[in-house]
Backbone as numpy.savetxt, mean C-alpha at the origin, in Angstrom:
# Nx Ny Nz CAx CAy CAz Cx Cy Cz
19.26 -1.86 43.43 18.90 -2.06 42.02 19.09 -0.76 41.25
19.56 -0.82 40.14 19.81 0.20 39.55 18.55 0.66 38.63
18.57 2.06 38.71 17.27 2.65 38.09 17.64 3.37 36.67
16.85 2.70 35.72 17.17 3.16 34.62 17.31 4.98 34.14
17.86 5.51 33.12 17.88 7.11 33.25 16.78 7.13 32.25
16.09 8.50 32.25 15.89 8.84 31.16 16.65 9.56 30.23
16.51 9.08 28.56 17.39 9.37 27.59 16.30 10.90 27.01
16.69 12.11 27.88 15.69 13.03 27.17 15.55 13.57 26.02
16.96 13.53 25.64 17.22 13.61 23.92 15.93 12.89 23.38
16.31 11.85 23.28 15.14 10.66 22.38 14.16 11.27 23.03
13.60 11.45 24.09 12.15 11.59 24.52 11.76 13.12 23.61
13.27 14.43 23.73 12.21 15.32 22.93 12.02 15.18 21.57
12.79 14.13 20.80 12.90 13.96 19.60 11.56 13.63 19.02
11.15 12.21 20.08 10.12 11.91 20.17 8.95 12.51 19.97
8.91 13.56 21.28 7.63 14.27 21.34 7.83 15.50 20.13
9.10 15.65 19.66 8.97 16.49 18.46 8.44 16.07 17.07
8.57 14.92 16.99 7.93 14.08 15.77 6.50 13.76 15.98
6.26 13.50 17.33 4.95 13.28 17.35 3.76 14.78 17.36
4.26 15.82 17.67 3.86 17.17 17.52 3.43 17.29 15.64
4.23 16.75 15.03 4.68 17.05 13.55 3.62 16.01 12.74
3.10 15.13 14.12 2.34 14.37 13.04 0.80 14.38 13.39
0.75 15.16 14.90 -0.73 15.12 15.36 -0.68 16.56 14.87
-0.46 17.61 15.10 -0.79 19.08 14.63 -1.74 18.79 13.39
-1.02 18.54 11.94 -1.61 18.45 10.51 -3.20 17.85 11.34
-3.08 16.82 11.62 -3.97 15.91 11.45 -5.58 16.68 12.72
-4.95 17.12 13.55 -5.61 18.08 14.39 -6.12 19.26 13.83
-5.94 19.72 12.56 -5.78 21.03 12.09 -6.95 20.23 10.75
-7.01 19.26 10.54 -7.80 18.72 9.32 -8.89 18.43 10.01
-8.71 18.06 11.46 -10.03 17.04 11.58 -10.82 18.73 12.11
-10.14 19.61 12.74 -10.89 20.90 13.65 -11.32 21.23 12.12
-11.02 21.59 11.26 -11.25 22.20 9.96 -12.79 21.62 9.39
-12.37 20.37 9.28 -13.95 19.44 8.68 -14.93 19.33 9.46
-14.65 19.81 11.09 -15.62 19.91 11.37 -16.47 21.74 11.77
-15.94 22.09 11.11 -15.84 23.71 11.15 -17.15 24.22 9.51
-17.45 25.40 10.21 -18.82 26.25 9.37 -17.77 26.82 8.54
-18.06 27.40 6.94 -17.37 28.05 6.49 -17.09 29.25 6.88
-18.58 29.93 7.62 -18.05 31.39 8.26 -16.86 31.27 9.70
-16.60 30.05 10.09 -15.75 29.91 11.12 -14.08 29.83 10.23
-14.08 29.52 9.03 -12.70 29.94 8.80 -11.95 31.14 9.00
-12.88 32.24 9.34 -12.03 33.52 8.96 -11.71 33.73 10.96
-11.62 32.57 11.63 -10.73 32.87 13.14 -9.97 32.02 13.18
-9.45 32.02 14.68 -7.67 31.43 14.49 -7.68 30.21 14.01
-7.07 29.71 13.56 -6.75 28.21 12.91 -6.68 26.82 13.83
-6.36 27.22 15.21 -6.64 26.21 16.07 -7.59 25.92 17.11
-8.77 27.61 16.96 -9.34 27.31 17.52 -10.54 26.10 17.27
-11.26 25.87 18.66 -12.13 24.53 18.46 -13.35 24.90 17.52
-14.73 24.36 17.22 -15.38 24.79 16.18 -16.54 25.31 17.15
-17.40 26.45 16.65 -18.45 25.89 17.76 -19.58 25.68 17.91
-19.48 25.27 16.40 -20.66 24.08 15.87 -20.26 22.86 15.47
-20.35 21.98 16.01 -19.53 20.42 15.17 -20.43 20.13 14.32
-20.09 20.46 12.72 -20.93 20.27 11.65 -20.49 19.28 11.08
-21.33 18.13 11.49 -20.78 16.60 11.29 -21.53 16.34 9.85
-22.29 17.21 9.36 -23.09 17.29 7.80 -22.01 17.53 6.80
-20.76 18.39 7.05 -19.78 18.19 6.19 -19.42 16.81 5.87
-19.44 16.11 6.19 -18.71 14.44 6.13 -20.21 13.88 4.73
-21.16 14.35 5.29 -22.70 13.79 5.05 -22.26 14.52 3.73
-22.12 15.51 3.17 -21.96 16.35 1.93 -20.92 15.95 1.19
-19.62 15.76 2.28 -18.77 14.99 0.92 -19.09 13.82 0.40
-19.59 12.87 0.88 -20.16 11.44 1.07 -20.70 11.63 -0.74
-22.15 12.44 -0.39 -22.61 12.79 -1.84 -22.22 13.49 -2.72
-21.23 14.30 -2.60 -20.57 15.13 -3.89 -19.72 14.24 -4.58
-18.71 13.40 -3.74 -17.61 12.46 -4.21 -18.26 11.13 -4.91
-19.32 11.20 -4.37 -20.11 9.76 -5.12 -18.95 8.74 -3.89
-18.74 8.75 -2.39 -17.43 8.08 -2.09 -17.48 6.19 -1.70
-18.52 6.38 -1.72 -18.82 4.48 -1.61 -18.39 3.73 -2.86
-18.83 4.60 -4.23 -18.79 4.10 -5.16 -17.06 4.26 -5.47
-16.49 5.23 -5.40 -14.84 4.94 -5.37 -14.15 4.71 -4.09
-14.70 3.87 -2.92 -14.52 3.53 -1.52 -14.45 1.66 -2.29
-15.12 1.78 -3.07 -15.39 0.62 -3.76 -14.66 -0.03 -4.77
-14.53 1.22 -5.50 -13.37 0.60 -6.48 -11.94 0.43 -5.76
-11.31 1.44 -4.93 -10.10 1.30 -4.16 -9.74 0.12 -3.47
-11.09 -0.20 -2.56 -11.28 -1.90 -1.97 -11.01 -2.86 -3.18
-11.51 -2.33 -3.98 -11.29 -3.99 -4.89 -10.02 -4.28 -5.84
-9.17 -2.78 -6.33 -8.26 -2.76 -6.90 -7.09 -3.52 -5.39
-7.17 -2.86 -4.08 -6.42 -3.07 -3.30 -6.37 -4.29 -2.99
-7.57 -5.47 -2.89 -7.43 -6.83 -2.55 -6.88 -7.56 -3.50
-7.33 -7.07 -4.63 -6.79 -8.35 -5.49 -5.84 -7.93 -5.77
-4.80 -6.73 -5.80 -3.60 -6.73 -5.72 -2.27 -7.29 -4.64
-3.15 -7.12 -3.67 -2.38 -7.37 -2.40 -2.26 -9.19 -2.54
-3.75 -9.77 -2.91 -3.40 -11.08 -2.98 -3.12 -11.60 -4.01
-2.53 -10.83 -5.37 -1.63 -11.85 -6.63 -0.69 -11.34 -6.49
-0.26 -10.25 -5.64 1.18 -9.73 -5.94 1.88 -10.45 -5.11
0.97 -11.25 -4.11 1.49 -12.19 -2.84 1.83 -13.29 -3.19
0.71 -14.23 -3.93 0.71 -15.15 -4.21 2.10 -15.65 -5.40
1.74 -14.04 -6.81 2.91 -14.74 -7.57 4.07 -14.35 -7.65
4.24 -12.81 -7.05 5.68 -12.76 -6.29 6.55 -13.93 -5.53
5.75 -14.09 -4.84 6.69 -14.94 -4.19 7.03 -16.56 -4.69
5.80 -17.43 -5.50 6.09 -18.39 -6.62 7.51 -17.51 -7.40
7.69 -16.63 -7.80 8.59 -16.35 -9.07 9.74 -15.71 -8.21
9.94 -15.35 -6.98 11.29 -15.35 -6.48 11.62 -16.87 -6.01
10.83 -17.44 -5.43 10.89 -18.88 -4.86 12.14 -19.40 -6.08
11.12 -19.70 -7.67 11.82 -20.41 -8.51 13.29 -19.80 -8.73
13.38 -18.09 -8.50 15.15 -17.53 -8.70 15.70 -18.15 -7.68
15.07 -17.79 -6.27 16.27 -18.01 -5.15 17.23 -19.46 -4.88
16.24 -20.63 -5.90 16.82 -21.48 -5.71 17.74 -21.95 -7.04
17.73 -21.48 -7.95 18.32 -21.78 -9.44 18.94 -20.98 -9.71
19.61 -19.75 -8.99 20.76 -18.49 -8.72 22.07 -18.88 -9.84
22.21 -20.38 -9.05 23.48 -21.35 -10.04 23.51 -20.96 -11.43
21.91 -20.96 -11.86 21.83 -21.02 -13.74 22.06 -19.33 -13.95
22.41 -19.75 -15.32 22.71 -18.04 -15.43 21.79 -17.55 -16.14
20.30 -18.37 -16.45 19.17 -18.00 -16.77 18.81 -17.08 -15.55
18.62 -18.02 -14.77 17.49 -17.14 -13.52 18.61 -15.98 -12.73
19.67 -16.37 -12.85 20.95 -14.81 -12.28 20.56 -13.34 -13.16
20.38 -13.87 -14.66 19.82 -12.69 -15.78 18.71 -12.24 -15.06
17.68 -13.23 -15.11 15.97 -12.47 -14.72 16.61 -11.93 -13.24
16.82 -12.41 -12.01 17.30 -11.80 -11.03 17.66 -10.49 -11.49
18.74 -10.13 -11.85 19.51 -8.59 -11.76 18.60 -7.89 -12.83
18.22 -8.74 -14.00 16.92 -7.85 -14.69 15.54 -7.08 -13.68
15.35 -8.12 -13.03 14.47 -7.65 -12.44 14.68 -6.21 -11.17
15.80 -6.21 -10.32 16.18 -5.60 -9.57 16.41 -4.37 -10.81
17.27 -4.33 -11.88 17.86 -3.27 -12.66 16.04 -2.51 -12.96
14.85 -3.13 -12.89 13.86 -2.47 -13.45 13.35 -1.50 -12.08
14.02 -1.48 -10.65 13.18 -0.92 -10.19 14.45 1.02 -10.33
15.30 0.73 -11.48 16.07 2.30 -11.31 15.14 2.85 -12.58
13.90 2.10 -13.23 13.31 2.70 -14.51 12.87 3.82 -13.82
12.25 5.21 -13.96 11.22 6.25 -12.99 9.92 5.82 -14.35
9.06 5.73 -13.66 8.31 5.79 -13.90 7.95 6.80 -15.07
7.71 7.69 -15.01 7.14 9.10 -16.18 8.49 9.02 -17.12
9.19 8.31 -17.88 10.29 7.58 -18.83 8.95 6.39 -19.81
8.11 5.39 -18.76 7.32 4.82 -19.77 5.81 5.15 -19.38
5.64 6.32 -19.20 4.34 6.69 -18.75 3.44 7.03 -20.24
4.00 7.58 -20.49 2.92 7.65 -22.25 3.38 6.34 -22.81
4.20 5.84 -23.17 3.71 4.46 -23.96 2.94 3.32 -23.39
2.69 3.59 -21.93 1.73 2.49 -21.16 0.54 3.19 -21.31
0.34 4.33 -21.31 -0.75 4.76 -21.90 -1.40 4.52 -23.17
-0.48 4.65 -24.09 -0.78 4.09 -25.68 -1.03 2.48 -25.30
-0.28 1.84 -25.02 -0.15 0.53 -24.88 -1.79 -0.10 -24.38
-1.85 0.11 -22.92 -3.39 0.03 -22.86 -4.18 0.81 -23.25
-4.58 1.40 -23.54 -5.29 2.18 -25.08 -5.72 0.93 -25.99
-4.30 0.64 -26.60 -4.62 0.19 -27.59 -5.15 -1.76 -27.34
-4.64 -2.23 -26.11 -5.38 -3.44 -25.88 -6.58 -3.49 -24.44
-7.42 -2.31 -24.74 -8.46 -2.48 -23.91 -8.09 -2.46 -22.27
-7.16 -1.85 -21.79 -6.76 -2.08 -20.70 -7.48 -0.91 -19.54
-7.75 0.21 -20.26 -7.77 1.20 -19.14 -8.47 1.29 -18.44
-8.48 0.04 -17.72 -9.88 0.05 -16.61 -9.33 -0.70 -15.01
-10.12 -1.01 -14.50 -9.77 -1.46 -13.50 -8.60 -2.61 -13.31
-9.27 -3.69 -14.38 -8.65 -4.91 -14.34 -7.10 -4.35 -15.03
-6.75 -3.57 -16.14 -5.55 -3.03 -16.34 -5.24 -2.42 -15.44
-5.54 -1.61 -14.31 -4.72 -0.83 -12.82 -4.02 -1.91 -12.42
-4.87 -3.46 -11.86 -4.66 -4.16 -11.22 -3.09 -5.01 -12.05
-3.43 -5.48 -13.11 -1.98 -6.20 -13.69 -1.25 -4.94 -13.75
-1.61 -3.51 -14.05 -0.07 -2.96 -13.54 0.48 -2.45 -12.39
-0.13 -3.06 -11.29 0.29 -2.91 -9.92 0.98 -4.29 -9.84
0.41 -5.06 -10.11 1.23 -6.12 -9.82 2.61 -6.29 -10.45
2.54 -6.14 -11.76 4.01 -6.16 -12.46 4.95 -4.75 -11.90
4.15 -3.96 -11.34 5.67 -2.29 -10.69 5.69 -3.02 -9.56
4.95 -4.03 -8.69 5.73 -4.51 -7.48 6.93 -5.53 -7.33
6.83 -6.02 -9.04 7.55 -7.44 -9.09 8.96 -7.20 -8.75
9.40 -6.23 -8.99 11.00 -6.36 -8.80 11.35 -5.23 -7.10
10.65 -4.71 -6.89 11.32 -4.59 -5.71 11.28 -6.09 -4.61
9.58 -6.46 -4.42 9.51 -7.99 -3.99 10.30 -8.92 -4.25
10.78 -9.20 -5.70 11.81 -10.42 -5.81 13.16 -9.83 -5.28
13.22 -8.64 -4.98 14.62 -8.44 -4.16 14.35 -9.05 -2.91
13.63 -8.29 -2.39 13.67 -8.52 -0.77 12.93 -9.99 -0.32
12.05 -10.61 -1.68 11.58 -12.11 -1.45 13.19 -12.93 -1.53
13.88 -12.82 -2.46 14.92 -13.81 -2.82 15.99 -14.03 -1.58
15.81 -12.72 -0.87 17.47 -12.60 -0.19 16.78 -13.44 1.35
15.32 -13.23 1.34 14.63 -14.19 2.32 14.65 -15.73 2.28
14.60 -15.92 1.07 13.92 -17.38 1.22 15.42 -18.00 0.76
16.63 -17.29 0.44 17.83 -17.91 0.82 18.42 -18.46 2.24
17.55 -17.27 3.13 17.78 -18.07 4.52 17.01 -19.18 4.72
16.02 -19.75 3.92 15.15 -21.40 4.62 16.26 -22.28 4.03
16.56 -23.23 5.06 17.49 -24.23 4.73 16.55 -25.47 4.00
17.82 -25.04 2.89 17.04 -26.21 1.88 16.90 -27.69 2.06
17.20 -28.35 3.61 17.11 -29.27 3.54 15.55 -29.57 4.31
14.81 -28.46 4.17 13.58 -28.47 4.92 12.44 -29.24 3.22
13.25 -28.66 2.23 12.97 -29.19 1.15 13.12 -30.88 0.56
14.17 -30.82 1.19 14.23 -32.29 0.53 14.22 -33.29 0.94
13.68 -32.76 2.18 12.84 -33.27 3.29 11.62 -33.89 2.99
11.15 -33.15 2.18 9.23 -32.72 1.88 9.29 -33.84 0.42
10.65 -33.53 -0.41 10.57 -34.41 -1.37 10.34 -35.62 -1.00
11.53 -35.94 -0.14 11.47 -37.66 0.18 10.88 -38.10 0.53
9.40 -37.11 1.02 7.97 -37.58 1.92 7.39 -37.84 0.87
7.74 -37.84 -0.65 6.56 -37.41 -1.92 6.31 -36.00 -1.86
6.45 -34.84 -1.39 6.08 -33.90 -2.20 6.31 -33.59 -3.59
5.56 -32.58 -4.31 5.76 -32.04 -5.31 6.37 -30.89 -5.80
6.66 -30.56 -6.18 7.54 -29.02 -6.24 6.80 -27.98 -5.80
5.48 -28.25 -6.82 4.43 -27.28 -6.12 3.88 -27.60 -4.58
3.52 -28.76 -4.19 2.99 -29.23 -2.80 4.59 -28.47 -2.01
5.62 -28.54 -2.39 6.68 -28.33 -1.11 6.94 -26.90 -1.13
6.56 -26.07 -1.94 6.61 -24.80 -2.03 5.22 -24.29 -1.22
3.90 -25.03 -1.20 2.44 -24.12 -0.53 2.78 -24.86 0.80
3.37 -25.82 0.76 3.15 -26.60 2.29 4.21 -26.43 2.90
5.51 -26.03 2.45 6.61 -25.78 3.06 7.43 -24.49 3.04
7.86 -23.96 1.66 8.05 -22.34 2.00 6.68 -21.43 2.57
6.07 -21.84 1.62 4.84 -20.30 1.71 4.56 -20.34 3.08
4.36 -21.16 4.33 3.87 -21.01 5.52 5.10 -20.59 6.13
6.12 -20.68 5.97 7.15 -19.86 6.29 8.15 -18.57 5.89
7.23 -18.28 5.02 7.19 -16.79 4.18 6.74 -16.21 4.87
5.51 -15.93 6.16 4.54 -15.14 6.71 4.87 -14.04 6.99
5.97 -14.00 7.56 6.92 -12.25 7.82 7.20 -11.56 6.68
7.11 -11.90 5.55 8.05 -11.82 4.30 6.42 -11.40 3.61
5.71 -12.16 3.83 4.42 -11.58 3.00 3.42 -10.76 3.79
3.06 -11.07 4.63 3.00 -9.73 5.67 3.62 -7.82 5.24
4.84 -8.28 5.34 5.68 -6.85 4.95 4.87 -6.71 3.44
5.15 -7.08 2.18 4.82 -7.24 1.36 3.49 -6.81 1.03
2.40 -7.64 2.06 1.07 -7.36 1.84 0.44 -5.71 1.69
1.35 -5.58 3.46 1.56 -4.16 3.87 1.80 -2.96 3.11
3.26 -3.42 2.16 3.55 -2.15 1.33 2.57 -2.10 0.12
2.15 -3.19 -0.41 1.76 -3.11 -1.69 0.03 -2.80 -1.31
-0.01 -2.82 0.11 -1.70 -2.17 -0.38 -1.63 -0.77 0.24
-0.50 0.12 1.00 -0.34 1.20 1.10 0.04 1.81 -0.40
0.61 1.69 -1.07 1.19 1.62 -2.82 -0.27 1.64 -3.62
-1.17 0.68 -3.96 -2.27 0.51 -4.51 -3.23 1.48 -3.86
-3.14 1.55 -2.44 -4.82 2.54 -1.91 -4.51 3.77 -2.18
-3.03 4.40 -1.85 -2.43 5.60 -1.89 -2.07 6.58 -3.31
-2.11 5.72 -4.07 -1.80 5.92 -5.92 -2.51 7.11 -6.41
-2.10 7.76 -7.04 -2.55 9.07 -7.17 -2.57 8.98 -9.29
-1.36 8.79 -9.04 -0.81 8.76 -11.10 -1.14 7.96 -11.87
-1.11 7.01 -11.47 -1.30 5.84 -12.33 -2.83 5.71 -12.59
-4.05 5.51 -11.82 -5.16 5.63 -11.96 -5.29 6.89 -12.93
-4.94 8.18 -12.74 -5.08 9.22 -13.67 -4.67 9.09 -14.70
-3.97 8.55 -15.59 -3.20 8.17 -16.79 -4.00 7.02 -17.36
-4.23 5.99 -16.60 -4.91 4.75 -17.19 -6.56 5.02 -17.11
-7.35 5.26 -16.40 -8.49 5.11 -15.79 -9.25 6.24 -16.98
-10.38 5.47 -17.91 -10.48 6.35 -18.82 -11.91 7.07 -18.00
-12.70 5.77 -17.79 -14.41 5.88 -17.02 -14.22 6.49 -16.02
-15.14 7.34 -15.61 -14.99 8.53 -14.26 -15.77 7.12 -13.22
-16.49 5.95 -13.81 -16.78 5.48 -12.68 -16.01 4.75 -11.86
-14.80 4.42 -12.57 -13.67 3.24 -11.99 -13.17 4.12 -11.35
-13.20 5.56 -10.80 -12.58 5.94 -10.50 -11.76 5.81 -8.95
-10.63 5.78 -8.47 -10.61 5.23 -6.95 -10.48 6.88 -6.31
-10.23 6.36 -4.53 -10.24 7.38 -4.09 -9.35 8.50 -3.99
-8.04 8.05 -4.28 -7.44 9.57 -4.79 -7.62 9.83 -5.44
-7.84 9.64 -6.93 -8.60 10.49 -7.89 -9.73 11.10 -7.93
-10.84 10.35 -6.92 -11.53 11.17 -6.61 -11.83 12.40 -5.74
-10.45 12.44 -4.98 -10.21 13.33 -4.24 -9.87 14.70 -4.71
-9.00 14.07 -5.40 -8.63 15.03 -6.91 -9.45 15.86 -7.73
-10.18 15.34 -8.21 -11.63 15.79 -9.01 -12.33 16.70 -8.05
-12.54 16.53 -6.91 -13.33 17.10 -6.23 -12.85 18.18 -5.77
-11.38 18.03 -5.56 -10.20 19.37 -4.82 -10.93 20.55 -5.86
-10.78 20.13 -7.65 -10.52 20.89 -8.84 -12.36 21.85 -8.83
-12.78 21.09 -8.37 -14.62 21.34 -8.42 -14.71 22.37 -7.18
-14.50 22.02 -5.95 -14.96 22.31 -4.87 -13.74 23.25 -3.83
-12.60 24.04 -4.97 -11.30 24.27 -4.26 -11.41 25.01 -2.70
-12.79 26.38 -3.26 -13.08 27.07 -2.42 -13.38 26.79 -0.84
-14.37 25.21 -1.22 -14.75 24.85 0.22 -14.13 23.79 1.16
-13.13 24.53 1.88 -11.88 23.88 2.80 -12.58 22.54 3.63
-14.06 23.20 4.38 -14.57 22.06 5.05 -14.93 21.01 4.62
-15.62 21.11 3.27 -16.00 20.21 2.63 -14.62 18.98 1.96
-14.05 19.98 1.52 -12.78 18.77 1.20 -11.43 18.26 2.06
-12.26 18.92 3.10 -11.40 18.30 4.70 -11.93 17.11 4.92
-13.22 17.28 4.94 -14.17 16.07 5.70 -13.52 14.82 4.49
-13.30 15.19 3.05 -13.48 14.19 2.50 -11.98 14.03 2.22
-11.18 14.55 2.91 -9.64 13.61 2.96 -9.79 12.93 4.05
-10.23 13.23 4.98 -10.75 12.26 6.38 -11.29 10.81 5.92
-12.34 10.93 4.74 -13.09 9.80 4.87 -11.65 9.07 3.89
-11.24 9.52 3.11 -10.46 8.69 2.53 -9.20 8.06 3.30
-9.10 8.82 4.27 -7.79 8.22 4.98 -8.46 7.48 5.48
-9.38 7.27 6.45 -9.94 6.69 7.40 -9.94 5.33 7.15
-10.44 4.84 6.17 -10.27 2.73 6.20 -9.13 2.38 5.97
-8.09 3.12 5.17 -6.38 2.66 5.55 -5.66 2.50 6.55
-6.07 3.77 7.51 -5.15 4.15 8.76 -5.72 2.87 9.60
-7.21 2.60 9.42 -7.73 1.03 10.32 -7.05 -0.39 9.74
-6.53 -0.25 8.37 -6.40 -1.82 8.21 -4.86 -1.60 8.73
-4.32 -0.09 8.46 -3.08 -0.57 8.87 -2.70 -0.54 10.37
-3.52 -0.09 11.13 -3.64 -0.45 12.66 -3.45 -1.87 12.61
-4.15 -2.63 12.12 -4.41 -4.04 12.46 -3.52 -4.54 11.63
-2.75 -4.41 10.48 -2.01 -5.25 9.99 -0.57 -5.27 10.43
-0.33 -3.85 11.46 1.04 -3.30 12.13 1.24 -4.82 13.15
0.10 -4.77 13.94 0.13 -5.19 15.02 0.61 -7.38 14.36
-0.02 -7.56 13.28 0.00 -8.77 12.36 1.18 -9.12 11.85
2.12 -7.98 11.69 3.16 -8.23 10.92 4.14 -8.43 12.09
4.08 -7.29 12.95 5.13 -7.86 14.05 4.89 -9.08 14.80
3.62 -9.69 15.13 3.29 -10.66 15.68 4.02 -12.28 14.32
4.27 -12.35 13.28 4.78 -12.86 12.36 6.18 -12.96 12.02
6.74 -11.75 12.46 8.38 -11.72 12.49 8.81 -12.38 13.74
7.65 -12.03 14.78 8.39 -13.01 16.47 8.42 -14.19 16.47
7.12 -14.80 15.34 7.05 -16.24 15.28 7.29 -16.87 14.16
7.69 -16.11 13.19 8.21 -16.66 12.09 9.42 -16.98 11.67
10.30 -16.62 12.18 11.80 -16.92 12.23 12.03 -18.77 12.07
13.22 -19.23 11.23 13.57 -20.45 10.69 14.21 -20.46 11.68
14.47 -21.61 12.40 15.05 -22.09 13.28 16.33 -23.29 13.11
C-alpha cells in the first residue's frame, strides 16, 4: 500500500500562518491579563498575577452589556431581513433576466457595489439627520440596503442553478408564487443563506464607520464604537483596553465557531440534484 508523503511546503506555510494568527492573539490575551507595573518586562513573558479584575473594570468603564446589547440587536435583525428580503428580490431577478426591466435593476444593482462608500458618506448623514434616522433602527435599514447588491450577485447566479421545473411543479400542485418560493426555493437556498447570514453579521458586528457617522445617542452605541471611545479616554491603560477588545471579540469568534461548522454542514446537503 502506498503511503502518502508529506507536502512540507504546505505544512510550513501552514504553521507559518498559524504563528501569524496565534502570536497577536497570545500577546492580547498575556497583556489583559497583566498589572500595569508588569508592562515595563518582556512582552511575552507570562503575567504573574492573573488580574482577571481587568475584564471586571472594562465591563464597567465601557458600560459593555449595554453596547453588547445594542450590537446583538442591530446584528439579528439584520442578518434576518437581509436574508429574508435579499433573497425574495434576487429570486424575482433571477427568474425575469428575459425582461429588460429586471436585466436594468440586475446590473444596477451589481454597478452599486463599485460606489466607495465615503463618496455618499456626508449626504447619508444629512439625509438621516434630516428624516429622524440616526439611531438604531436607521443603522439597521442601512445595513440592509449596502448588503443588497453584493447578495443579489451571488443570490442570482445561485438560484439560476434550481431547475425551474421544480417550480412548475409546485404550480401545478396549486402553489402560489409566494407559497413556491418559501416552500420551494427558500429551503433550498440554505447554503446560499448560510454564507450570507455569515458575512452580513461579521459586516454588521464588525462596523466601525457607519455607526460613527449615523449614531447620534452615546447610548445606541455598539461595540466598536465603544471600543473606540474608550481607546480615546483610557489610551494610557494597555490592560484595561486589552481586556476590553477580548470581551468584544469574544461572542463573535463563538457564533462564528458554530455557524462555520452550519454552513459547511449545508453546502454537503444542500446541493440540487
Amino acid at each position: 500500500m502506498k503511503k502518502n508523503k508529506t507536502n512540507w511546503l504546505v505544512t510550513g506555510l501552514l504553521l507559518l500562518g498559524s504563528l501569524f494568527i496565534l502570536l497577536p492573539l497570545y500577546l492580547t490575551i498575556n497583556i489583559a491579563l497583566k498589572t500595569p507595573a508588569e508592562m515595563g518586562e518582556p512582552l511575552l513573558s507570562l503575567p504573574k498575577e492573573w488580574r482577571f479584575q481587568n475584564f471586571l473594570n472594562a465591563i464597567e468603564l465601557t458600560n459593555f452589556f449595554n453596547a453588547l446589547s445594542n450590537s446583538f440587536t442591530v446584528t439579528a435583525a439584520v442578518v434576518v431581513l437581509t436574508v429574508l428580503s435579499n433573497s425574495l428580490v434576487s429570486y424575482a431577478i433571477a427568474r425575469n433576466m428575459h425582461k429588460r426591466f429586471f436585466k436594468a435593476l440586475f446590473y444596477y444593482f451589481v454597478s452599486a457595489m463599485f460606489v466607495p462608500f465615503p463618496i455618499i458618506m456626508l449626504p447619508l448623514v444629512r439625509q438621516t439627520a434630516i428624516w429622524n434616522m440616526d439611531n438604531v433602527f436607521g443603522l439597521i435599514c442601512l445595513y440592509i440596503v449596502f448588503q443588497l447588491s453584493f447578495n443579489v450577485f451571488i443570490y442570482v447566479g445561485y438560484i439560476k442553478s434550481i431547475p425551474v421545473e421544480l417550480e412548475e411543479a409546485a404550480i401545478m400542485d396549486g402553489a402560489s408564487a409566494w407559497g413556491t418560493f418559501w416552500k420551494v426555493i427558500f429551503p433550498l437556498l440554505a447554503p446560499m443563506n448560510a454564507t450570507v447570514a455569515i458575512l452580513t453579521a461579521l459586516y454588521a458586528w464588525n462596523d466601525f464607520l457607519l455607526p460613527l457617522v449615523i449614531l447620534t445617542n452615546p447610548a445606541d452605541a455598539t461595540l466598536p464604537l465603544t471600543q473606540y471611545i474608550f481607546q480615546s479616554e483610557f489610551s494610557t491603560n494597555y490592560n484595561l483596553a486589552f481586556a476590553s477588545y477580548l470581551l468584544a471579540m469574544l461572542p463573535l469568534v463563538i457564533v462564528y465557531l458554530i455557524a462555520q461548522r452550519w454552513i459547511i454542514s449545508n453546502v454537503t446537503r444542500g446541493a440540487v440534484k
